[in-house]
LUMSEZA-902626 format. One line per field, with one value per residue (C-alpha): x, y, z. Coordinates in nm, 4 decimals. Each point is the difference from the previous one (the first is absolute). Layout:
REM LUMSEZA-902626
east c(X	...) .
north c(Y	...) .
up c(Z	...) .
REM end
This chain:
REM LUMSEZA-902626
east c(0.3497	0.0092	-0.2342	-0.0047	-0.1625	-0.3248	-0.2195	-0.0055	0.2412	-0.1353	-0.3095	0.0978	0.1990	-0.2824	-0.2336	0.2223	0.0629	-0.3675	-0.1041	0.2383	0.3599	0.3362	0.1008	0.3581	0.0638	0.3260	0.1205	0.3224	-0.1125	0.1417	-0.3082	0.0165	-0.0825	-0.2915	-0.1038	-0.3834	-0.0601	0.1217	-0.2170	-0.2878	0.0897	0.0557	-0.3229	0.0710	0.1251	0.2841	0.2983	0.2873	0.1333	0.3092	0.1655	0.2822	-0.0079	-0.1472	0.2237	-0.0299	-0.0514	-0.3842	-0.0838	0.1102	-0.3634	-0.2137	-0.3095	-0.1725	0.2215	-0.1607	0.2226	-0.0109	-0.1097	0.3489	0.1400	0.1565	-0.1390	0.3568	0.1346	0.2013	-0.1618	-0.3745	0.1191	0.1714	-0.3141	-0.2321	0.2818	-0.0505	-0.4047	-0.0832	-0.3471	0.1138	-0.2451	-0.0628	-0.2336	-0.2416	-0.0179	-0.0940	-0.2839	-0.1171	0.0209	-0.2691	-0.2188	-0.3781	-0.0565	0.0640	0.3397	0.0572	0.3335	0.2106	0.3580	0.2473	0.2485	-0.1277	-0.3052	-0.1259	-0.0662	-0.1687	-0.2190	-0.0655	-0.0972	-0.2273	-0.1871	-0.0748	-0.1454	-0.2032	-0.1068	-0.0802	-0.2045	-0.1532	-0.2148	0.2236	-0.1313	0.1309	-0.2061	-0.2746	-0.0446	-0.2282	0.1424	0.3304	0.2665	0.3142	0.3254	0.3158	0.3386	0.3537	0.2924	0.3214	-0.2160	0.0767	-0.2570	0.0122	-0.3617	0.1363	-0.1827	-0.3257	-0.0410	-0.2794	-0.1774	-0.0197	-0.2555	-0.0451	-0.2016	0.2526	0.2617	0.3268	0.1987	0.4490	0.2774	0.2678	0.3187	0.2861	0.1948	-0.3560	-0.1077	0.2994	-0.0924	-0.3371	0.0981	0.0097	-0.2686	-0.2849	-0.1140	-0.3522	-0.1250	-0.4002	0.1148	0.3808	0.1118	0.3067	0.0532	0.3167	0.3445	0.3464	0.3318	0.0722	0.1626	0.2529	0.2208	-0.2210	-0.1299	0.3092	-0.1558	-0.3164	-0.0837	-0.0613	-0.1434	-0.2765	-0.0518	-0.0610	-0.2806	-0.1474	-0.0384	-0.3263	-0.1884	0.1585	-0.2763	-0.3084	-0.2760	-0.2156	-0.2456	0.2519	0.0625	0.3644	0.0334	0.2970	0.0910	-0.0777	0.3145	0.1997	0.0276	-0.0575	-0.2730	0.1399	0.3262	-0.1664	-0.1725	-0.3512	-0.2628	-0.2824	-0.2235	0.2646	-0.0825	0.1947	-0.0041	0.1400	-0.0527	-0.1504	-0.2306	0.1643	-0.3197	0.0806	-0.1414	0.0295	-0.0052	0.1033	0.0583	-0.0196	-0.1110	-0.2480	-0.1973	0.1280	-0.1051	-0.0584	-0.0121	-0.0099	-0.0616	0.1247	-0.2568	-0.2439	-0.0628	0.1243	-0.0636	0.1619	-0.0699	0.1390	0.2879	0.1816	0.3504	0.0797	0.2413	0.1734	0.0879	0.2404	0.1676	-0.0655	0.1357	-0.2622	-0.2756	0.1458	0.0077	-0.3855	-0.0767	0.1380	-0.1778	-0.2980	0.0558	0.0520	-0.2586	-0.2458	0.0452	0.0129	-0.3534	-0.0121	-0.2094	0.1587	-0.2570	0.1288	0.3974	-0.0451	-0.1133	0.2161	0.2723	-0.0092	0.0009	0.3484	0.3227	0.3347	0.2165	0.3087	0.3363	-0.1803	-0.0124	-0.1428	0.0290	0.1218	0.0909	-0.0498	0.2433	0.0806	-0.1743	0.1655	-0.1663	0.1666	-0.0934	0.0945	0.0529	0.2195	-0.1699	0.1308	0.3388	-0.0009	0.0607	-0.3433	-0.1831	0.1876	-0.0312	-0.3613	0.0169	0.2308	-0.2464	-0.2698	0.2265	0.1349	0.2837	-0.0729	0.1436	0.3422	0.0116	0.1719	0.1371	0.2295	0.0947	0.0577	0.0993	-0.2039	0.1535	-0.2747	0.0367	0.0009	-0.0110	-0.3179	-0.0292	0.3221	-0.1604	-0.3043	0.1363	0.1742	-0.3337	-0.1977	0.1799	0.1086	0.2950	0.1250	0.1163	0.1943	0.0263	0.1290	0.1860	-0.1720	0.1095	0.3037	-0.1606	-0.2837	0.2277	0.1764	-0.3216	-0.1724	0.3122	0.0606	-0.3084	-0.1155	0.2266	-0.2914	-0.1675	0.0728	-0.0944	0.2004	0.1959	0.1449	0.1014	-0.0823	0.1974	-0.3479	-0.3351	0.0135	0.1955	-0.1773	-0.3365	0.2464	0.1287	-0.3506	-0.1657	0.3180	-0.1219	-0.3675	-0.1328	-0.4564	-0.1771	0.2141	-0.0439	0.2534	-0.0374	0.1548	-0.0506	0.3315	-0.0308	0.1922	-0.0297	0.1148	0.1859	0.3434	-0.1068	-0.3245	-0.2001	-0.2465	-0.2246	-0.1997	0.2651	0.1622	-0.3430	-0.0797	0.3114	-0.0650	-0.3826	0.1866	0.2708	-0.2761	-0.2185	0.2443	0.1591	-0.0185	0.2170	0.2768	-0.1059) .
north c(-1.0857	-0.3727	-0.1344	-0.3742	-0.3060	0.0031	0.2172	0.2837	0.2381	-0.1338	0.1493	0.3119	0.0759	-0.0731	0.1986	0.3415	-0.0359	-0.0241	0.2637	0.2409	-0.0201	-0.0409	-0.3266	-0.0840	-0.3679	-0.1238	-0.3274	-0.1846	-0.3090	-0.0594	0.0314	-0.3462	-0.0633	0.2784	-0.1763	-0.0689	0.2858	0.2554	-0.1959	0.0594	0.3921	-0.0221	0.1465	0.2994	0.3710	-0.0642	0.2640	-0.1890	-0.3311	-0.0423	-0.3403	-0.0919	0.2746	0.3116	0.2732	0.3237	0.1817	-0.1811	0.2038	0.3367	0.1296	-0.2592	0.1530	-0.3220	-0.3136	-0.3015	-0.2977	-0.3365	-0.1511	-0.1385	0.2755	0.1296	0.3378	0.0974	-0.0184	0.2673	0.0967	-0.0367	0.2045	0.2768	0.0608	-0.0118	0.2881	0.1880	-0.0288	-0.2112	-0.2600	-0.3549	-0.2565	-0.3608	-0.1594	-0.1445	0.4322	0.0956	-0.2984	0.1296	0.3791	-0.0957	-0.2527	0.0528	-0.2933	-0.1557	-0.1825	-0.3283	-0.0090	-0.3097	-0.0300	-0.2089	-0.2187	-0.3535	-0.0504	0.3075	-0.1058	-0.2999	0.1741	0.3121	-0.2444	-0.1685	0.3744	0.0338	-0.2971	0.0204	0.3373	-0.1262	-0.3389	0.1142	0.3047	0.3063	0.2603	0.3338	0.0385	0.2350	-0.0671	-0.1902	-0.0778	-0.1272	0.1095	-0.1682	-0.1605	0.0806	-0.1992	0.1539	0.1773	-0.2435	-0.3171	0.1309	0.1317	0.3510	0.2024	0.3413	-0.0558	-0.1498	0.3451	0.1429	-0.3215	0.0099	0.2188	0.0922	-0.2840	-0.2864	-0.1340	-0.0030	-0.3255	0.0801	-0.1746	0.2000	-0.0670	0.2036	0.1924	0.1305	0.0729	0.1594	0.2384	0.0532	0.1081	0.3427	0.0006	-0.0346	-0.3275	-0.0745	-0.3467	-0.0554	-0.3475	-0.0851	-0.3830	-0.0710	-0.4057	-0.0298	0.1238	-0.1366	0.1725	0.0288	0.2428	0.1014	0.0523	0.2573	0.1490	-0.0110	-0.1066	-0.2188	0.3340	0.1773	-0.2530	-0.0159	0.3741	-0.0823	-0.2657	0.2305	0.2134	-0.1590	0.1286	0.3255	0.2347	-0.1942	0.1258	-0.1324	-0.0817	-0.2428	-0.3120	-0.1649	-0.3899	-0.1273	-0.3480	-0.1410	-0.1975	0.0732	0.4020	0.1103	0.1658	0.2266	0.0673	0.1435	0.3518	0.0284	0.3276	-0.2385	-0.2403	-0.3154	-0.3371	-0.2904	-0.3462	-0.3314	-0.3534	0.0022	0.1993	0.2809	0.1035	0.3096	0.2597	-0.2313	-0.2466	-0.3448	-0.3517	-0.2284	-0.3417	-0.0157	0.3294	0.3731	0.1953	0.3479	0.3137	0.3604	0.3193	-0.1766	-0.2912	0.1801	-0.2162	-0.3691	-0.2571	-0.3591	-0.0916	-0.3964	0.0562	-0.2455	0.0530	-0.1768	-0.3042	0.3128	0.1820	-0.2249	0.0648	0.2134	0.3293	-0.0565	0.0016	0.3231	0.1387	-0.0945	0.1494	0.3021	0.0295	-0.0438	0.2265	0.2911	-0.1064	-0.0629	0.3733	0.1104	-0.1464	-0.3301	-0.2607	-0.2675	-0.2653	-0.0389	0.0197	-0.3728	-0.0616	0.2978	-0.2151	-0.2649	0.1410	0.2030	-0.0724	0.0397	0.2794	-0.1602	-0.1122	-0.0407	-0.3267	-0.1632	-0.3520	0.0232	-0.3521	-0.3447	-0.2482	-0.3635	0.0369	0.3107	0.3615	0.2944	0.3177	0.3851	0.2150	0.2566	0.3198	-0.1456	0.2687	0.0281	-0.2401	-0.0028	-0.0879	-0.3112	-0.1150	0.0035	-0.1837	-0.2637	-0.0836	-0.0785	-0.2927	-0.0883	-0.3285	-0.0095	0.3397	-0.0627	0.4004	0.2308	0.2538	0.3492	0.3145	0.3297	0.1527	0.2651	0.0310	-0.1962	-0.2490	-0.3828	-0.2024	-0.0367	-0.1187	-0.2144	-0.1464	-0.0783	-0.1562	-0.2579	-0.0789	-0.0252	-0.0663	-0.3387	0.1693	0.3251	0.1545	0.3258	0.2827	0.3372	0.2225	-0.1407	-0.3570	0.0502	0.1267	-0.2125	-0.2963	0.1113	0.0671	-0.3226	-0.2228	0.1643	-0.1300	-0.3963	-0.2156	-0.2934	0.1480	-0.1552	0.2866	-0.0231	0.3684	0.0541	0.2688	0.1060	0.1698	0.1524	-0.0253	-0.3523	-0.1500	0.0718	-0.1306	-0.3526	-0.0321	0.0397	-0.2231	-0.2731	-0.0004	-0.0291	-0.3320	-0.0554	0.1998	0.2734	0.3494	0.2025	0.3390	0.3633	0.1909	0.1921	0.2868	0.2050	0.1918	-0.0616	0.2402	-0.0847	-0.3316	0.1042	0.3534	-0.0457	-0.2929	-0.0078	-0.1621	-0.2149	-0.1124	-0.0389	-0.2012	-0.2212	-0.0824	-0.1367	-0.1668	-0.1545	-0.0804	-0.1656	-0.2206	-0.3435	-0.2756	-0.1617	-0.3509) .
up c(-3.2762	0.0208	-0.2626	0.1380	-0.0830	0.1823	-0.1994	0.2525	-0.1986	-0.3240	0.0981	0.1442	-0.3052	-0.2033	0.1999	0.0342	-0.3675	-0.1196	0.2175	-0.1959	0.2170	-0.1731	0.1456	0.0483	0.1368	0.1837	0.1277	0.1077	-0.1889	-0.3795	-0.3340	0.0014	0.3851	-0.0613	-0.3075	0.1095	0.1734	-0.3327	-0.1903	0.1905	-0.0669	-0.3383	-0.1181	0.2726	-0.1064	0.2451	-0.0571	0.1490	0.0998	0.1631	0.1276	0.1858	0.2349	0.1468	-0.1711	0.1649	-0.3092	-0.0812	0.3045	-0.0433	-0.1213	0.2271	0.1373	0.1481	0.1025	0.0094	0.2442	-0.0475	0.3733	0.0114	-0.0141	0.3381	0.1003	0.1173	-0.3727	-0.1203	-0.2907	0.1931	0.2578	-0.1747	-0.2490	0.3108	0.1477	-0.3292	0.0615	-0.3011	0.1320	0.0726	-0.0483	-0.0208	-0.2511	0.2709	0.1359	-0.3852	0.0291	0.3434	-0.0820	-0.2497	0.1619	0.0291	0.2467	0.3633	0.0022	0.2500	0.0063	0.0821	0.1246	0.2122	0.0075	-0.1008	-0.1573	-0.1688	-0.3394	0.0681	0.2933	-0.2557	-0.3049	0.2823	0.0978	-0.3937	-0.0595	0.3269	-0.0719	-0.3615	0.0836	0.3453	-0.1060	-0.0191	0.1172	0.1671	0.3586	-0.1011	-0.3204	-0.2016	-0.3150	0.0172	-0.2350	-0.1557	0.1794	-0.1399	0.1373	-0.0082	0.1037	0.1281	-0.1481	-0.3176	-0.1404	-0.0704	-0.0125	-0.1537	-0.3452	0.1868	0.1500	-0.2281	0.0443	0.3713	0.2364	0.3835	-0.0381	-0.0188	0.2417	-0.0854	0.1853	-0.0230	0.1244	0.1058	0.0748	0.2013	-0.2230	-0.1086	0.3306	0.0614	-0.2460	0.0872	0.3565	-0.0670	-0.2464	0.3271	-0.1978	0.1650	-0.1073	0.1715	0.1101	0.0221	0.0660	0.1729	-0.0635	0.2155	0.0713	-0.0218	-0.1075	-0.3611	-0.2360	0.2430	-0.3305	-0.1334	0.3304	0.2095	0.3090	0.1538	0.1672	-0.3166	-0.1894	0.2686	-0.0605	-0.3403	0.0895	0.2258	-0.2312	-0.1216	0.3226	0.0727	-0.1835	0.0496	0.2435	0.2349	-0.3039	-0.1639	0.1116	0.0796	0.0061	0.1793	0.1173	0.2840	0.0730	0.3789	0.0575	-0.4176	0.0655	0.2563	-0.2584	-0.2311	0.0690	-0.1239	-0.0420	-0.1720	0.1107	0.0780	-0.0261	0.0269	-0.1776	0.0105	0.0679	0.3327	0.1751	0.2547	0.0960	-0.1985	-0.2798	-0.3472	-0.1641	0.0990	-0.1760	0.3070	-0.1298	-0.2743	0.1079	-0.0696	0.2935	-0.0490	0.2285	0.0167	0.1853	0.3073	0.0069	-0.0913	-0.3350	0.0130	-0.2229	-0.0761	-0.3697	-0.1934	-0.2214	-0.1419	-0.1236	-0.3076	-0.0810	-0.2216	0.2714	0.2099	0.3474	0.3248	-0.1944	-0.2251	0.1977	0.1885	-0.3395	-0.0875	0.4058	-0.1033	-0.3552	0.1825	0.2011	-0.2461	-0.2273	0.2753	0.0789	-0.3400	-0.0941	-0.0578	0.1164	0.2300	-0.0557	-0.3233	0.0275	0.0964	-0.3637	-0.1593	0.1187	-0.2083	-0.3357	0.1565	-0.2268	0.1973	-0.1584	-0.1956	0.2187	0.2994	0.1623	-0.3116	-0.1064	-0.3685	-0.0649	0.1292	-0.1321	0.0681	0.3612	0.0858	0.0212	-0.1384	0.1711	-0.1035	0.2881	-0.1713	0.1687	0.3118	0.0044	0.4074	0.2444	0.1689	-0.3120	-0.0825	0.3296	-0.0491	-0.2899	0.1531	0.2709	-0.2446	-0.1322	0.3746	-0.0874	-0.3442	-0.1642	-0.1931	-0.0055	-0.2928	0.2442	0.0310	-0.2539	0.0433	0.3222	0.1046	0.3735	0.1546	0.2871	-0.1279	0.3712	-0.0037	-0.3456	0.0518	0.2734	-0.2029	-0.2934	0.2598	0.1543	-0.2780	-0.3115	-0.1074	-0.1921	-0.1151	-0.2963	0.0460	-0.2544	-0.0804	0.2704	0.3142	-0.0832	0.2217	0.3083	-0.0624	-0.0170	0.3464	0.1860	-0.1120	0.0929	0.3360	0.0949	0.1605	-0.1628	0.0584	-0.2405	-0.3045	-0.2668	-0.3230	-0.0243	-0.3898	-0.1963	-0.3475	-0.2836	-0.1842	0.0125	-0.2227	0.2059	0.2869	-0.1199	-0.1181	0.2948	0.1568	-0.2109	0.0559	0.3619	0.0118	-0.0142	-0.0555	0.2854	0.0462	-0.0937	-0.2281	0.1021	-0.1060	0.3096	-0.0319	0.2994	-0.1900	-0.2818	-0.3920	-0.0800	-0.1658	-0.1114	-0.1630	-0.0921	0.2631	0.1843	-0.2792	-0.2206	0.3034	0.0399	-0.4011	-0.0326	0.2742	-0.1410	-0.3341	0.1398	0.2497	-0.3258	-0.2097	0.2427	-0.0312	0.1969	-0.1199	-0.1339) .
REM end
């Protein structure tokens, strides 16, 4: 129910089917939206495909309904085949159902892809190893990053580790499923989704989730930021992380040294790391502090994350510099869909930014990004739904401060008017705190679009 467009139904369709089920798919989108995602099943045995819809009728003989994460657990057709006693069950449930190895699991509101991308190729490049073992085994990377694992299973073994993003709608899922990761990272929390979950309150039951059925063998890495780590209740080993050192369990990036320490002092160590040029901004080096973190207690060897670093490719749409034209910079922040995000990315560019801004409203508060964008941002483009609250919040501010506030029709004429305004030195950024949706199928494409436009600009002569 809900085949999608990032791979995750794909591949549970794929795997039900070659396993022996009669596989029925459903989604609201039309064939043609869908078109890339049937024609990765078309050499499957699957029975069905329906589009347009969820008719009632395709689910009169279901045994085993599989939900799209987006899908809200409150939906009528969910809920009454749940009532009937037919299994519900999410592809990332199917993939952990069947998993031989440990799972770090990865979740929160800014920064999870990048931070779970960063465990992996720590875990990879610093000596992998699960504590006790010898021989190290494989790394696998998936879940929310999009990367489904369901047709890696008879490759992997109890002796791999298994690194997953989660996000949560597929947390919320998981809740009653007593999902025990051995070491679950919590990067940070702000409200979001509060159009799918309803309220902050239950979308920080979903997060919290990720600890609820470890024991005091696993391990549960929060941040260390004001009172988070009392928020969030913990039954494994806690540590904390950030960017200076509380004197706490953890890991640390507090200048040029990444300070470890466990079992209440007991082990302390301070070991170089350098954070690459790639990686950019404060956010970034939380995200690397808490990779280390994980990865650290997964195995790995901290004297070499320093050089495991370098050879570390950002993932796609985030904070990446994907054109540099006439003396100005072109950078792709498309992942950025909540407010708290972009503002990180505006303070790496502090004065320079001519920001690409606004989208879909998802109920979330934009002050503090309003704010932002009038300290930081030499101008503003506004887009999508939000451009009219955006517009208010930013113009109620300090007159005095000069920021250019304008308003754009679509995406093209957002990145004109962008370009129109920046003059050599400053920084043309798509750091939209919002998400895409109505203008554009996801941030992938928002952020795809904006890397050509980016590339084939050239100046008027």
């Amino acid at each position: 129910m809900g085949l999608g467009g990032f791979g995750g139904g794909v591949a549970a369709a794929r795997f039900l089917a070659m396993h022996g089920a009669i596989v029925t798919v459903t989604d609201l989108k039309n064939e043609t939206e869908l078109t890339e995602a049937l024609r990765m099943l078309s050499d499957v045995p699957i029975h069905r495909v329906i589009t347009g819809g969820h008719p009632d009728e395709a689910f009169t003989h279901c045994q085993l309904l599989v939900v799209n994460p987006a899908v809200k657990p409150d939906h009528a057709i969910v809920s009454r085949l749940r009532n009937q006693g037919v299994e519900v069950t999410t592809e990332i449930q199917l993939f952990l159902k069947h998993n031989p190895a440990p799972v770090v699991a990865v979740t929160g509101s800014n920064g999870k892809s990048t931070t779970t991308a960063l465990i992996h190729h720590l875990l990879t490049h610093a000596s992998a190893s699960i504590k006790g073992q010898t021989k190290p085994g494989r790394v696998w990377l998936g879940g929310n990053i999009g990367i489904s694992l369901l047709d890696r299973l008879p490759e992997m073994s109890g002796a791999d580790i298994v690194v997953l993003e989660l996000s949560s709608f597929q947390l919320e899922a998981l809740r009653k499923k007593n999902f025990r990761p051995q070491i679950a990272v919590l990067t940070n929390f702000s409200a979001n989704h509060l159009d799918w979950h309803g309220t902050e309150a239950a979308y920080r039951s979903a997060k919290q989730a990720i600890f609820d059925a470890q024991t005091a063998d696993d391990v549960s890495i929060v941040p260390e930021t004001d009172a988070a780590p009392l928020e969030w209740r913990t039954r494994g080993q806690r540590l904390c992380f950030g960017i200076a050192d509380t004197g706490e369990d953890g890991a640390f990036l507090e200048g040029g040294d990444l300070i470890l320490r466990s079992a209440r002092g007991a082990f302390e160590d301070a070991v170089r790391t350098d954070v690459p040029a790639q990686l950019p901004g404060v956010h970034n080096r939380r995200n690397v502090a808490a990779a280390a973190c994980a990865a650290w207690q997964a195995g790995a060897d901290p004297e070499r994350f320093s050089a495991a670093l370098k050879s570390f490719q950002p993932l796609p749409h985030r904070l990446q510099m994907v054109a540099e034209q006439s003396g100005r910079q072109f950078w792709n922040d498309s992942i950025a869909t909540t407010p708290e995000s972009a503002i990180m990315a505006l303070r790496v560019f502090p004065g320079r930014s001519i920001l690409l801004a606004g989208g879909y409203d998802k109920g979330q508060n934009l002050s503090s990004f309003a704010d932002e964008i009038r300290q930081q941002a030499r101008a503003v483009i506004l887009m999508g739904q939000t451009a009219g609250a955006l517009r208010d919040l930013v113009n109620s501010g300090d007159p005095k401060s000069g920021i250019k506030v304008c308003q754009a029709k679509d995406f093209e004429d957002a990145f004109a008017q962008a370009v129109a305004l920046s003059q050599q030195g400053d920084i043309v950024l798509l750091s939209p705190g919002c998400a895409s949706y109505g203008w554009f199928r996801d941030y992938r494409e928002r952020g795809e679009v904006f890397t050509q436009l980016a590339r084939d600009w050239r100046p008027a002569e």
